[in-house]
N, CA, C and O atoms as CSV, one atom per row, in Angstrom:
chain,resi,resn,atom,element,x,y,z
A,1,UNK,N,N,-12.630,25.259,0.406
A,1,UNK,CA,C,-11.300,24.704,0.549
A,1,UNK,C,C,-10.265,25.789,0.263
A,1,UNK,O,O,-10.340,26.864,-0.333
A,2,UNK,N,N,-9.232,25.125,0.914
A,2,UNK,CA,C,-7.803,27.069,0.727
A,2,UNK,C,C,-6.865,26.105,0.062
A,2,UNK,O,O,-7.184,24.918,0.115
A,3,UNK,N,N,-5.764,26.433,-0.552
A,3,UNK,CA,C,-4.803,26.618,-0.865
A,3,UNK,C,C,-3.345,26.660,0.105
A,3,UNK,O,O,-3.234,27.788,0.585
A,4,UNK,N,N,-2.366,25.872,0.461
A,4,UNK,CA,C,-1.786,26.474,0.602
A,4,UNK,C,C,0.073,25.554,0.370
A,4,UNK,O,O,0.109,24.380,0.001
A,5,UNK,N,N,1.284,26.288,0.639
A,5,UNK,CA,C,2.716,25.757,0.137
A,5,UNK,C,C,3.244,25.325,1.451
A,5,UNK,O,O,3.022,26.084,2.394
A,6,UNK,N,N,3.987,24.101,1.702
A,6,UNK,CA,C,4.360,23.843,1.850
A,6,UNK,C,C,5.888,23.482,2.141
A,6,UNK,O,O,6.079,22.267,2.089
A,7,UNK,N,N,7.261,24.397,2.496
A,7,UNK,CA,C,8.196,24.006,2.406
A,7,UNK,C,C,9.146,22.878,3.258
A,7,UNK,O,O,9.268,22.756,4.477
A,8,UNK,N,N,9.695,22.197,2.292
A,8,UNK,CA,C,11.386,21.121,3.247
A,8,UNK,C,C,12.113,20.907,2.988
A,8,UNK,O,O,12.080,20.808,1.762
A,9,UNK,N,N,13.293,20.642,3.481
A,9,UNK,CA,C,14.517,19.931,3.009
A,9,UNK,C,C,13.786,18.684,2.394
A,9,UNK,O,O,12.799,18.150,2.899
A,10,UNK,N,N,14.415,18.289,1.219
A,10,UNK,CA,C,14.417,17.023,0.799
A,10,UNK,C,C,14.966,15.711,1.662
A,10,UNK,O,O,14.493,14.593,1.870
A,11,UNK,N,N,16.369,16.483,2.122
A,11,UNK,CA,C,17.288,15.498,3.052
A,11,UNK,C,C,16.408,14.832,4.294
A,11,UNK,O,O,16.351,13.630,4.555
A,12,UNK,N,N,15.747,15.897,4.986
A,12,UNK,CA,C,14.547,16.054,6.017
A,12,UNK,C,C,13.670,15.037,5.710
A,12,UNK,O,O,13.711,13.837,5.982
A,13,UNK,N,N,12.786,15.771,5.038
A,13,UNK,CA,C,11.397,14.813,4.664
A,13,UNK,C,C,11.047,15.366,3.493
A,13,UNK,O,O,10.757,16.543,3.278
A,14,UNK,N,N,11.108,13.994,2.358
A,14,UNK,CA,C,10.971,14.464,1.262
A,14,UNK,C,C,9.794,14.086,0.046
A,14,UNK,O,O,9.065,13.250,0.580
A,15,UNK,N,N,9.443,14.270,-0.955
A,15,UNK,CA,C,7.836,14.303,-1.344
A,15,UNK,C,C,7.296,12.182,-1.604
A,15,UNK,O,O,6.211,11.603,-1.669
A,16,UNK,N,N,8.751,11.719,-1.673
A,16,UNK,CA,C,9.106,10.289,-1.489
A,16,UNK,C,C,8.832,9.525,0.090
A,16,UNK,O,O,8.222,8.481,0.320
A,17,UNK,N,N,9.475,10.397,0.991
A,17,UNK,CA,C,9.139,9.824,2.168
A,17,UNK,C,C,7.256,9.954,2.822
A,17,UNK,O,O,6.744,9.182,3.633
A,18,UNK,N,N,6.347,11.573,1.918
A,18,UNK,CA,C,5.512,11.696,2.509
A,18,UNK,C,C,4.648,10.484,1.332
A,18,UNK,O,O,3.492,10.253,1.685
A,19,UNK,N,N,4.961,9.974,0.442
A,19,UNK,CA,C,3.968,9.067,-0.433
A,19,UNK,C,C,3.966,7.634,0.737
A,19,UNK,O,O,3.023,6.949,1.136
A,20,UNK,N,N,5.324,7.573,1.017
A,20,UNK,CA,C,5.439,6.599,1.898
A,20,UNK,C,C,4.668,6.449,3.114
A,20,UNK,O,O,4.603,5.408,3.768
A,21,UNK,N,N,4.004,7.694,3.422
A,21,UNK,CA,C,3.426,7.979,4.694
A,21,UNK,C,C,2.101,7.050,4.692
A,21,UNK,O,O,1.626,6.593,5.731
A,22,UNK,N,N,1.457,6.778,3.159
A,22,UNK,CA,C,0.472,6.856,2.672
A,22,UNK,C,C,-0.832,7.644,3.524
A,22,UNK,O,O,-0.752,8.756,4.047
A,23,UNK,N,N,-2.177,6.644,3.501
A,23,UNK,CA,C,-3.132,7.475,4.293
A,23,UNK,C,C,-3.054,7.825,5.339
A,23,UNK,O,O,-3.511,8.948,5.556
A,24,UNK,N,N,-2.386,6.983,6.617
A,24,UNK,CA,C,-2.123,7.712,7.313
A,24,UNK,C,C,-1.574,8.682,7.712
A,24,UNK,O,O,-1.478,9.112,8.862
A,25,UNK,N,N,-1.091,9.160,6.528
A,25,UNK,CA,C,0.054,10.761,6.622
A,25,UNK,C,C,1.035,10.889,7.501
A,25,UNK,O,O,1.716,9.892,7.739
A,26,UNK,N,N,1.352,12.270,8.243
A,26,UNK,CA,C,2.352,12.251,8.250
A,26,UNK,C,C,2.516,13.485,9.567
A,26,UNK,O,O,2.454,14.684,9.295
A,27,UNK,N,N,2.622,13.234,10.276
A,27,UNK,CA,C,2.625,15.216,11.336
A,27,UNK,C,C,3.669,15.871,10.631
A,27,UNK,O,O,4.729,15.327,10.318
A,28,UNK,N,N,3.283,17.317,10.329
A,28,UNK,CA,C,3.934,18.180,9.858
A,28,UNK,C,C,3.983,19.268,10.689
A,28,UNK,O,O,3.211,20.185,10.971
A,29,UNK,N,N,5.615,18.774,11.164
A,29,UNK,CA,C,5.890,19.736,12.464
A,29,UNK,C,C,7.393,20.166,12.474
A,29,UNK,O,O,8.156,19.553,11.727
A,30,UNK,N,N,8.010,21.442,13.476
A,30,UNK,CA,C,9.421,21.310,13.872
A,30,UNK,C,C,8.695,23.113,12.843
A,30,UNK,O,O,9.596,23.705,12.248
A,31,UNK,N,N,7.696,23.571,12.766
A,31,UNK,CA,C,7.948,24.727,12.363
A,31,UNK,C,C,7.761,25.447,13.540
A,31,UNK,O,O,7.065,25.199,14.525
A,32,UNK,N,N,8.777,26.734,13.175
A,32,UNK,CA,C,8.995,27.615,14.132
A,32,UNK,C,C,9.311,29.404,14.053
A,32,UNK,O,O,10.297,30.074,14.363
A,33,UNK,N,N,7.926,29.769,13.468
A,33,UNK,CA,C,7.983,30.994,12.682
A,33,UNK,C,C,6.314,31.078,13.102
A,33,UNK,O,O,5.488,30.220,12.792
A,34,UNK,N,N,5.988,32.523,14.008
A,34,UNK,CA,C,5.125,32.701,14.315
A,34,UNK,C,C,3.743,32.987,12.875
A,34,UNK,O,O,2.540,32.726,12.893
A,35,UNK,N,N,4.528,33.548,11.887
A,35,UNK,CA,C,3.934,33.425,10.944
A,35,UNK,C,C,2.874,32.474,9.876
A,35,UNK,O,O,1.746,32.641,9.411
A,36,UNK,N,N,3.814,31.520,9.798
A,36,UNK,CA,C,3.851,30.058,9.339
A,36,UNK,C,C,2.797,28.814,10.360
A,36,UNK,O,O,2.285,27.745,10.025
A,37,UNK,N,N,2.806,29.911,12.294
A,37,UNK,CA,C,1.929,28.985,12.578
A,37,UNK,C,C,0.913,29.135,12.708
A,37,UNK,O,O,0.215,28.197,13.092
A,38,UNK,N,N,0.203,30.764,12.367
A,38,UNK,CA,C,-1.034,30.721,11.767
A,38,UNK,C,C,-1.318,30.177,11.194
A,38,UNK,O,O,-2.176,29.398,11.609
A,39,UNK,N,N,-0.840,30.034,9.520
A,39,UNK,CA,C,-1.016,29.685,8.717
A,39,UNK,C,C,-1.632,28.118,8.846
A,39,UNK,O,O,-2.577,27.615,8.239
A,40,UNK,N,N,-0.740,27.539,9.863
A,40,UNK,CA,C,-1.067,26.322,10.295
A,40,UNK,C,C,-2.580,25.944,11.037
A,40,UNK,O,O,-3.174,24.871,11.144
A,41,UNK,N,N,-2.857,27.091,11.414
A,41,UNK,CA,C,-3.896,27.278,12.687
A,41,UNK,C,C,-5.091,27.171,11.592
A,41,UNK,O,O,-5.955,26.295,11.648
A,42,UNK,N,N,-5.040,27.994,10.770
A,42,UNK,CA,C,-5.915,28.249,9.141
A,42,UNK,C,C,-5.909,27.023,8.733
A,42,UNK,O,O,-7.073,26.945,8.340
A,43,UNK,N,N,-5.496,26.102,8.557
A,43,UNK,CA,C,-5.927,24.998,7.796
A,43,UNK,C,C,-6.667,24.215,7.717
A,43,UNK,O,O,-6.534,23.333,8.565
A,44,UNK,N,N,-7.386,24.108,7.107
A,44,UNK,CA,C,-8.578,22.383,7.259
A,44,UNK,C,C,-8.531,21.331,6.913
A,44,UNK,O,O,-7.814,21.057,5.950
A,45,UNK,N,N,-9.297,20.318,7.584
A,45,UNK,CA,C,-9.284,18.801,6.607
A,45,UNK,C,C,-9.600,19.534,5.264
A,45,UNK,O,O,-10.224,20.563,5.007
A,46,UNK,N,N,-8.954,18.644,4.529
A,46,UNK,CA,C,-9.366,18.653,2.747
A,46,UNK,C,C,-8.649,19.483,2.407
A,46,UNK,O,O,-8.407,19.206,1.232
A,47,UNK,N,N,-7.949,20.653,2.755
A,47,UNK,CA,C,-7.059,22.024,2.099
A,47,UNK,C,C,-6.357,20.856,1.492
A,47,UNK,O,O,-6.167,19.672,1.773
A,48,UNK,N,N,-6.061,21.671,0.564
A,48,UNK,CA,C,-4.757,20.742,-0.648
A,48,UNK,C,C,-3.521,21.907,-0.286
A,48,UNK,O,O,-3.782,23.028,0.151
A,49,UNK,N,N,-2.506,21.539,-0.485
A,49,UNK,CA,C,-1.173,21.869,-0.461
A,49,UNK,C,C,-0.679,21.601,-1.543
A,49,UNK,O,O,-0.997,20.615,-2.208
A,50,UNK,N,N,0.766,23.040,-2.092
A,50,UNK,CA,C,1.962,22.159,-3.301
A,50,UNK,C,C,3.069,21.902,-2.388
A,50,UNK,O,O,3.417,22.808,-1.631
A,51,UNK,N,N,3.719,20.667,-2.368
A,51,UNK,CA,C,4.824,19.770,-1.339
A,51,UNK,C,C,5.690,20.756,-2.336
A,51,UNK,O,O,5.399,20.637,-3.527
A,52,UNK,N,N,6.623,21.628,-2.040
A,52,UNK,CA,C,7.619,22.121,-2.050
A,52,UNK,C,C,8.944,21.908,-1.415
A,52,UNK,O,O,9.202,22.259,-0.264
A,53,UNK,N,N,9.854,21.255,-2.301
A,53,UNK,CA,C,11.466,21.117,-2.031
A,53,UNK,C,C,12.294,22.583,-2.000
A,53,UNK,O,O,12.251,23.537,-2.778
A,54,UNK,N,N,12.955,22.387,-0.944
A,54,UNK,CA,C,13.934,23.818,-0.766
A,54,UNK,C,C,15.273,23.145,-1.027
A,54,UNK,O,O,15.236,22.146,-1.745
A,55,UNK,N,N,16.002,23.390,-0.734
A,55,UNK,CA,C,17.922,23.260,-0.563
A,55,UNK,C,C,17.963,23.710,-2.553
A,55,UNK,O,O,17.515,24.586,-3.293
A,56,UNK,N,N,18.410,23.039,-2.608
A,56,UNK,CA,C,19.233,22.587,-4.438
A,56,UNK,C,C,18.191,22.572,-4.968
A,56,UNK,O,O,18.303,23.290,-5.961
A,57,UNK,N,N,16.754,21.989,-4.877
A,57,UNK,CA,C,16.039,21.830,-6.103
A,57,UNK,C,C,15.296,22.722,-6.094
A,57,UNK,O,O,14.682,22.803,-7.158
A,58,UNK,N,N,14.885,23.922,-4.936
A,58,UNK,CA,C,13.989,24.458,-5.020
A,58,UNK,C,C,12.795,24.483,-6.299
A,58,UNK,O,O,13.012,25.105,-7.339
A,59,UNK,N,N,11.540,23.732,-6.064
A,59,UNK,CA,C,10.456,23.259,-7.013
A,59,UNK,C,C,9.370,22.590,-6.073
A,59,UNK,O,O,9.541,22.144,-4.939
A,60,UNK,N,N,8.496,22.622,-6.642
A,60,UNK,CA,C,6.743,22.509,-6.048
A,60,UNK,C,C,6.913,20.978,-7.223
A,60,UNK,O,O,7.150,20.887,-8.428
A,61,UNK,N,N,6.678,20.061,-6.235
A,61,UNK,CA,C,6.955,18.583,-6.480
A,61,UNK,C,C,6.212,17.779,-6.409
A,61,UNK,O,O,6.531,16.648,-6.776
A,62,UNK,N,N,4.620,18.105,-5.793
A,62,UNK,CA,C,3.547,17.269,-5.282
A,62,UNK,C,C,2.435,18.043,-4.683
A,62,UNK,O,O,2.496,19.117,-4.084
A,63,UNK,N,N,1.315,17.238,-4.977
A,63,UNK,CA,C,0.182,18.034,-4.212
A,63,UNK,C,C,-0.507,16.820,-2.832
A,63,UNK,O,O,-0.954,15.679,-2.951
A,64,UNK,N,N,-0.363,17.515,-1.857
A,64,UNK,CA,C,-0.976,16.584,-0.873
A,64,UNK,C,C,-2.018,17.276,0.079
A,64,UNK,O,O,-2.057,18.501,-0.040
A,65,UNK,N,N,-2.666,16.851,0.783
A,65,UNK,CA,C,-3.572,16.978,1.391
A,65,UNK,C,C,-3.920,17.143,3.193
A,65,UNK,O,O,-3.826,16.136,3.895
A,66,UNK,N,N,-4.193,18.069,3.617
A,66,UNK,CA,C,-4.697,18.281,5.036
A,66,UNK,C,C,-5.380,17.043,5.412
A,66,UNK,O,O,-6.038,16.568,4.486
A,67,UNK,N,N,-5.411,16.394,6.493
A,67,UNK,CA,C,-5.971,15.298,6.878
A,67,UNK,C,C,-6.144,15.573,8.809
A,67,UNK,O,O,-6.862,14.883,9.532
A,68,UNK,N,N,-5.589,16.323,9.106
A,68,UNK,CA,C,-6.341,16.266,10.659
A,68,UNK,C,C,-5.612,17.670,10.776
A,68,UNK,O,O,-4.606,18.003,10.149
A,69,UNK,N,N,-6.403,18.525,11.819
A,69,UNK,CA,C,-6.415,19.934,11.706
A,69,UNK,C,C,-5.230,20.170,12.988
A,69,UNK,O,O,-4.851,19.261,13.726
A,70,UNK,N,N,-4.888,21.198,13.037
A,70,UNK,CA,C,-3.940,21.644,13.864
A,70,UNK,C,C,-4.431,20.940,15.516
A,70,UNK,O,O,-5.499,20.545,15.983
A,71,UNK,N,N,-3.077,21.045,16.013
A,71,UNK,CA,C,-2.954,20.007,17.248
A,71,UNK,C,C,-1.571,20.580,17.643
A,71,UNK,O,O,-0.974,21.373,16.915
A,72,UNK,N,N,-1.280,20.314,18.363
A,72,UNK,CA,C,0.072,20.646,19.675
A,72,UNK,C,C,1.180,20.185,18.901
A,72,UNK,O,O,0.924,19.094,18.392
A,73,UNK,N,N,2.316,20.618,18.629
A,73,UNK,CA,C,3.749,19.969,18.178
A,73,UNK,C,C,4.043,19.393,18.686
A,73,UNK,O,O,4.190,19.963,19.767
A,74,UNK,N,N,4.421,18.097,18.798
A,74,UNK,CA,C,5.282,16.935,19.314
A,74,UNK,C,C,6.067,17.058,19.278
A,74,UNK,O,O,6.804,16.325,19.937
A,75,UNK,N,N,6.485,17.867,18.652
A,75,UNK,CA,C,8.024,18.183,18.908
A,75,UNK,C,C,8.606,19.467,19.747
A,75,UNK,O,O,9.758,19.719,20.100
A,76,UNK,N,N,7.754,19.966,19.877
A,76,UNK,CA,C,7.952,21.479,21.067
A,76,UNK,C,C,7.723,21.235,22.200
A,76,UNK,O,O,6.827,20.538,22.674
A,77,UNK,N,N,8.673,21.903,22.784
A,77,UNK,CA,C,8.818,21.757,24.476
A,77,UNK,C,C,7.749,21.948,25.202
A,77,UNK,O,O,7.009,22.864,24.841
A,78,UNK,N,N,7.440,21.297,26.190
A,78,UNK,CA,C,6.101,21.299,26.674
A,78,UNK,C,C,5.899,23.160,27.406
A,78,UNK,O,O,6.614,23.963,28.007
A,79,UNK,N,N,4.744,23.113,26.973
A,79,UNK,CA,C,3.986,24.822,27.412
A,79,UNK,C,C,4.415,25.325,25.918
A,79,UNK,O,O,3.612,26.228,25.684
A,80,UNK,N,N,5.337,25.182,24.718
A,80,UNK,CA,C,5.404,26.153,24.023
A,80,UNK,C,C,3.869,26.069,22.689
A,80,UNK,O,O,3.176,25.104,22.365
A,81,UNK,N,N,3.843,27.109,22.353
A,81,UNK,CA,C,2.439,27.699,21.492
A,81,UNK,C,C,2.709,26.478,19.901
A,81,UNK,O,O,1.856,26.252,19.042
A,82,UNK,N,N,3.683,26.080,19.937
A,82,UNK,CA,C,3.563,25.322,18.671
A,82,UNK,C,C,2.489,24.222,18.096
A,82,UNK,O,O,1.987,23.250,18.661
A,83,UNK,N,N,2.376,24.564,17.199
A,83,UNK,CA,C,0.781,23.149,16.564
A,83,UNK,C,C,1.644,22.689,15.263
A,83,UNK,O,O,2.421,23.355,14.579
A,84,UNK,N,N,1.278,21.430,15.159
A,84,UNK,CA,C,1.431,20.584,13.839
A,84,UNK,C,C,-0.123,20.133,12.991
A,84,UNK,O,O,-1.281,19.962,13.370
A,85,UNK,N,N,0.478,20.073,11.875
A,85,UNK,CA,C,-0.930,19.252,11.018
A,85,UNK,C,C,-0.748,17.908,10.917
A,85,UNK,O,O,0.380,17.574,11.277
A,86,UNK,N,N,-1.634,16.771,10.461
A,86,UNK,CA,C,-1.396,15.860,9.648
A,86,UNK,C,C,-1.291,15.835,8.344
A,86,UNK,O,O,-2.326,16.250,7.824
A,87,UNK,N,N,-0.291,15.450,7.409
A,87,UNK,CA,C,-0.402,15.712,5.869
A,87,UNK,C,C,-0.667,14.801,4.457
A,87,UNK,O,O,0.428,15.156,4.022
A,88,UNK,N,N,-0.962,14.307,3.842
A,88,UNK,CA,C,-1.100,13.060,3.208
A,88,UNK,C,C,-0.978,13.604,1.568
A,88,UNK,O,O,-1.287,14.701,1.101
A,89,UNK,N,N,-0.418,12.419,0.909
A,89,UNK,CA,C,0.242,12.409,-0.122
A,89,UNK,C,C,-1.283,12.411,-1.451
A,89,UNK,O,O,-2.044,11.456,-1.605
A,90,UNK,N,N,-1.348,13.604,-2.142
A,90,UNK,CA,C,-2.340,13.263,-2.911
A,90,UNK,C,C,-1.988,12.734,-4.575
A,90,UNK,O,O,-2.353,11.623,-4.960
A,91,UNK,N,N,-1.303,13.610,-5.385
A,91,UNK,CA,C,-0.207,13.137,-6.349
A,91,UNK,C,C,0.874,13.703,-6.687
A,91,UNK,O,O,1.063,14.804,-6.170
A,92,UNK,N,N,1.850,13.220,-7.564
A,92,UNK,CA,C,2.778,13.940,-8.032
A,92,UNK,C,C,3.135,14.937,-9.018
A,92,UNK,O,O,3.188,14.291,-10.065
A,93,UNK,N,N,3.356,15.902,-9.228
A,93,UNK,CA,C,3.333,16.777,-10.288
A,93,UNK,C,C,3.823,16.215,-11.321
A,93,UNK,O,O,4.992,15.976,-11.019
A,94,UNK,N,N,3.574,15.756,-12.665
A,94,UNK,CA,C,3.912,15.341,-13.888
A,94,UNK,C,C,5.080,16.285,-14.446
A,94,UNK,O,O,5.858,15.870,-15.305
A,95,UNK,N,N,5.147,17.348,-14.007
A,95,UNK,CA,C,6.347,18.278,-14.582
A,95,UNK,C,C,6.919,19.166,-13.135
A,95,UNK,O,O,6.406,20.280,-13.029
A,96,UNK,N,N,7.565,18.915,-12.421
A,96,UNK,CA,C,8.148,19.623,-10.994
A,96,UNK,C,C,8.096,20.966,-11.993
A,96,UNK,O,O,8.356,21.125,-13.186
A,97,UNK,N,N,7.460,22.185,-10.526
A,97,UNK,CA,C,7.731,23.449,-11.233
A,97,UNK,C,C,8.592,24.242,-10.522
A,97,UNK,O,O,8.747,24.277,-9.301
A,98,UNK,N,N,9.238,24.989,-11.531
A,98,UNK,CA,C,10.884,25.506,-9.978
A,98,UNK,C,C,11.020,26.941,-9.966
A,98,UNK,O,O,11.051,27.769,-10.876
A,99,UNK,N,N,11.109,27.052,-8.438
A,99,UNK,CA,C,11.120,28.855,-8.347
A,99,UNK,C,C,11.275,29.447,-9.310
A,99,UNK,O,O,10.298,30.159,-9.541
A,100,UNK,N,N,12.069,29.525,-10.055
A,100,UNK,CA,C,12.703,30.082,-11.203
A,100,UNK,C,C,11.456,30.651,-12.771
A,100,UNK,O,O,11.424,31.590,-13.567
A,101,UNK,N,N,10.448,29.145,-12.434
A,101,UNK,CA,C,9.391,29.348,-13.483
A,101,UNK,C,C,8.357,30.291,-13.014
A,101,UNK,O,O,7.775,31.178,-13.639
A,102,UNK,N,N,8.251,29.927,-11.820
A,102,UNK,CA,C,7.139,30.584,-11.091
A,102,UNK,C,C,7.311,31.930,-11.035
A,102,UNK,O,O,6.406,32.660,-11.440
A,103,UNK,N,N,8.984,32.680,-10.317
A,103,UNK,CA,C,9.381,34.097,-10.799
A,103,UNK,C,C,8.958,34.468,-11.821
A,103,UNK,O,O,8.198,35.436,-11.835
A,104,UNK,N,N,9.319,33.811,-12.994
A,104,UNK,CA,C,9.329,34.220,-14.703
A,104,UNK,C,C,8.348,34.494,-14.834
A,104,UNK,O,O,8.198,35.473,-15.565
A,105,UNK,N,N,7.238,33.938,-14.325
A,105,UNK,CA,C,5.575,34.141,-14.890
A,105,UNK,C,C,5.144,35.139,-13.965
A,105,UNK,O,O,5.118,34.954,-12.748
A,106,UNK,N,N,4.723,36.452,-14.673
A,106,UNK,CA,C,4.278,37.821,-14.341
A,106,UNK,C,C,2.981,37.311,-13.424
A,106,UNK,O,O,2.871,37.451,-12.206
A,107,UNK,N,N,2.058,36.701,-14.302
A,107,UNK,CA,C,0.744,36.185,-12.630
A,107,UNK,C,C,1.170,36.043,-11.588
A,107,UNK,O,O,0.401,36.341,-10.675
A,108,UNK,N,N,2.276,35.639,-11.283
A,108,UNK,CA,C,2.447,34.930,-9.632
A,108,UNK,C,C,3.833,35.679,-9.154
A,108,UNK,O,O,4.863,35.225,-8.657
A,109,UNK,N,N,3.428,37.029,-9.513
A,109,UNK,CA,C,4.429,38.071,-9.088
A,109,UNK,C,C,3.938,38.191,-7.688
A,109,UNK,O,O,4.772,38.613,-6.888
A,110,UNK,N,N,2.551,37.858,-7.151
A,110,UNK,CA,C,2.111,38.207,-5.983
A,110,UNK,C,C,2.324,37.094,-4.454
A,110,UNK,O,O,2.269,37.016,-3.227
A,111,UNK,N,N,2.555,36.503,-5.551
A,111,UNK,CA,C,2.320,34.703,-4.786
A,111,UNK,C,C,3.366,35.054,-3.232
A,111,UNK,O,O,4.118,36.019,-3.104
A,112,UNK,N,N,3.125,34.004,-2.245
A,112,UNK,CA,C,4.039,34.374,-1.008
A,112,UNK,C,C,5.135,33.966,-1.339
A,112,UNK,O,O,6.097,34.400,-0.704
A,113,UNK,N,N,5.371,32.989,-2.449
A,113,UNK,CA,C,6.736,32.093,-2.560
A,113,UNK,C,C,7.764,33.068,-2.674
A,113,UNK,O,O,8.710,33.367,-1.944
A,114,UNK,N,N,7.287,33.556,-3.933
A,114,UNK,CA,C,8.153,35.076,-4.598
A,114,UNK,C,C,8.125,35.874,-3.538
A,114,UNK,O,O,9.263,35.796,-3.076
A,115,UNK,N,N,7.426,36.680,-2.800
A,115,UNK,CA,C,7.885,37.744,-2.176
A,115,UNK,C,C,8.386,37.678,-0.543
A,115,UNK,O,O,8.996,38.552,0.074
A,116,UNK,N,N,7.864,36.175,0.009
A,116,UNK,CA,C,8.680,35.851,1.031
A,116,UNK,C,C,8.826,34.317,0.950
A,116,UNK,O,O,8.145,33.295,1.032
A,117,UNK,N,N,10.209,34.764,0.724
A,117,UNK,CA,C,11.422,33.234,0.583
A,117,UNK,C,C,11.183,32.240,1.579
A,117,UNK,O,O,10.950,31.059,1.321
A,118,UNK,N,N,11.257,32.849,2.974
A,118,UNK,CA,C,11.567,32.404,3.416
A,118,UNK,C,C,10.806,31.431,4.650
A,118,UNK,O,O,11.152,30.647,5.534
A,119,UNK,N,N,9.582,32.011,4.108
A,119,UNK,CA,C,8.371,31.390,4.988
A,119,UNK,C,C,7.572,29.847,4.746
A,119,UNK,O,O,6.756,29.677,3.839
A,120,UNK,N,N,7.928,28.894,5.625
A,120,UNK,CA,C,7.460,27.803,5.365
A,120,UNK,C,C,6.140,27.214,5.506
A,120,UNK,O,O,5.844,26.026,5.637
A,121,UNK,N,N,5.646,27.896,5.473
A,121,UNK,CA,C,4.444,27.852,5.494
A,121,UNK,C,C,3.196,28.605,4.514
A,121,UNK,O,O,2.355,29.291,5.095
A,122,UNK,N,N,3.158,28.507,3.636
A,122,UNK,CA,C,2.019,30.062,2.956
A,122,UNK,C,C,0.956,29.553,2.297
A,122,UNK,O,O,0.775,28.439,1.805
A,123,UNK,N,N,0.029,30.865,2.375
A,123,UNK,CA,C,-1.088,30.511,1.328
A,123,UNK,C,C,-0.706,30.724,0.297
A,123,UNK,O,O,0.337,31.310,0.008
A,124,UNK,N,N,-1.856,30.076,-0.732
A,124,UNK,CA,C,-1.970,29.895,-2.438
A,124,UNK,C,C,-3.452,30.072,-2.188
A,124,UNK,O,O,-4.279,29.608,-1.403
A,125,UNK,N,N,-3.429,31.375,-3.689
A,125,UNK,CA,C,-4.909,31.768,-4.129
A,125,UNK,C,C,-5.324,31.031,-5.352
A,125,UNK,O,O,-4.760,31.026,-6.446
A,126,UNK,N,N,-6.388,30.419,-4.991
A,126,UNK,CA,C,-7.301,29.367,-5.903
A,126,UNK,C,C,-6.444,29.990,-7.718
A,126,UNK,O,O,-5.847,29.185,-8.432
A,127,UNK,N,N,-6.577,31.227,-8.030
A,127,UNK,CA,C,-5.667,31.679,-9.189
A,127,UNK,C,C,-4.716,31.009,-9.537
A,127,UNK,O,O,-4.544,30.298,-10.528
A,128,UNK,N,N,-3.615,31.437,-8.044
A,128,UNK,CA,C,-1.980,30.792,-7.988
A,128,UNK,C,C,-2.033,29.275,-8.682
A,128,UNK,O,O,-1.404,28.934,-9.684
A,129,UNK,N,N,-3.146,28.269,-7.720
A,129,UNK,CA,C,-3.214,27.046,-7.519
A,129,UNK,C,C,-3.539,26.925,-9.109
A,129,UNK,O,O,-2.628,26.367,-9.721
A,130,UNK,N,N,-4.297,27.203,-9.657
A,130,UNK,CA,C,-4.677,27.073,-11.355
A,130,UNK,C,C,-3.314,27.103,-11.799
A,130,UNK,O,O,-2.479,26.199,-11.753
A,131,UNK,N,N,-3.237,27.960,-12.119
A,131,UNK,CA,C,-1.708,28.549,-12.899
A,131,UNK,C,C,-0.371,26.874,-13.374
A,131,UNK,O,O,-0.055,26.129,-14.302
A,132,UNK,N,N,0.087,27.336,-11.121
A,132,UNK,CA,C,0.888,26.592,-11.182
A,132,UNK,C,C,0.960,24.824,-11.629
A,132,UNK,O,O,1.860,24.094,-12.044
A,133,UNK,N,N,-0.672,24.606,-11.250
A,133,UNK,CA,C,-0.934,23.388,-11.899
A,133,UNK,C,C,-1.200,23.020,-13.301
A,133,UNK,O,O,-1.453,21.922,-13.796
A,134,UNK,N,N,-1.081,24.232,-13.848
A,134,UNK,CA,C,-1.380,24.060,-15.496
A,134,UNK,C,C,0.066,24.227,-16.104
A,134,UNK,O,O,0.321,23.995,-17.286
A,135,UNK,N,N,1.121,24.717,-15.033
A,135,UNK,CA,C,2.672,25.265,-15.765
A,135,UNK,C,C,3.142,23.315,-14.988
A,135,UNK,O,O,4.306,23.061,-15.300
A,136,UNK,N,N,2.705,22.527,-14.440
A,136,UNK,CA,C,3.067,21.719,-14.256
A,136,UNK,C,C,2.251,20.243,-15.289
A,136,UNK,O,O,2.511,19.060,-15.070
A,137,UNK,N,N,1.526,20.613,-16.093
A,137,UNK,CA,C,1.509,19.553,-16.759
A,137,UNK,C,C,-0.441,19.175,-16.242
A,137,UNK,O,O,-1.350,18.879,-17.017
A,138,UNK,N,N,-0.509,19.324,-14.846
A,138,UNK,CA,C,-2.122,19.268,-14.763
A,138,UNK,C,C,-3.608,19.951,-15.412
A,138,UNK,O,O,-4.023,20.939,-16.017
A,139,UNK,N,N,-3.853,19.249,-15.085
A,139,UNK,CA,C,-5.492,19.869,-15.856
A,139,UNK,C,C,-5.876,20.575,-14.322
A,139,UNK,O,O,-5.599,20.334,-13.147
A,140,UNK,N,N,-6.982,21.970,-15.354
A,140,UNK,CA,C,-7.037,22.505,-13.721
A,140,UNK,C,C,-7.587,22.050,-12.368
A,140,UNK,O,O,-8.460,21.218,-12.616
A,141,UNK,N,N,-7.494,22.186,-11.338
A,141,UNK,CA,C,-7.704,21.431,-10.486
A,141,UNK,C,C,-8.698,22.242,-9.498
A,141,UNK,O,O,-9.118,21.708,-8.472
């Protein structure tokens, strides 16, 4: 199983609207960063994800789950290269952890969050995934 982050607007779709999704989840699409859609391409049933809020709260808010593997964007113009996942709500972080903590802590100087902002899409190394779930209140996972 991989690791990987998740970013959204809250306003968008937020870690409330994907609980709402319940099992049937949720397509996680409208990305548009050749980068990010590897990343997408990489994913499997079962990968766990941290649901990450951007705008104002920037913080890792939830852990949810891969549930059907890359597939065509529904939302991209027909012929373009875009794929979406399905995503599903696994739980909530007992303590939201916020950029800010994650900077502070010298381990996860490497992490993609920290060194690219701006990518909505990234991996997390089984390490990262420990860490951040233990600076959030979880037992390791």
């Amino acid at each position: 199983m991989a690791y990987w982050l998740l970013k959204t607007e809250p306003e968008e779709f937020s870690w409330d609207d994907q609980v709402k999704r319940g099992a049937k989840g949720e397509t996680w699409s409208g990305v548009r960063n050749f980068t990010a859609r590897k990343n997408l391409k990489d994913m499997k049933k079962g990968d766990k994800f941290f649901f990450y809020h951007t705008g104002d709260e920037k913080q890792v808010v939830g852990i949810g789950e891969v549930i059907r593997e890359q597939y065509a964007d529904p939302t991209a113009a027909k012929g373009e290269p875009w794929v979406a996942v399905t995503t599903a709500a696994v739980e909530p972080l007992p303590k939201p952890v916020t950029l800010a903590a994650i900077k502070a802590e010298p381990k996860l100087k490497d992490m993609a969050l920290v060194k690219y902002g701006r990518l909505s899409v990234q991996p997390v190394t089984a390490e990262q995934w420990k860490l951040v779930c233990k600076m959030s209140g979880l037992a390791a996972r």
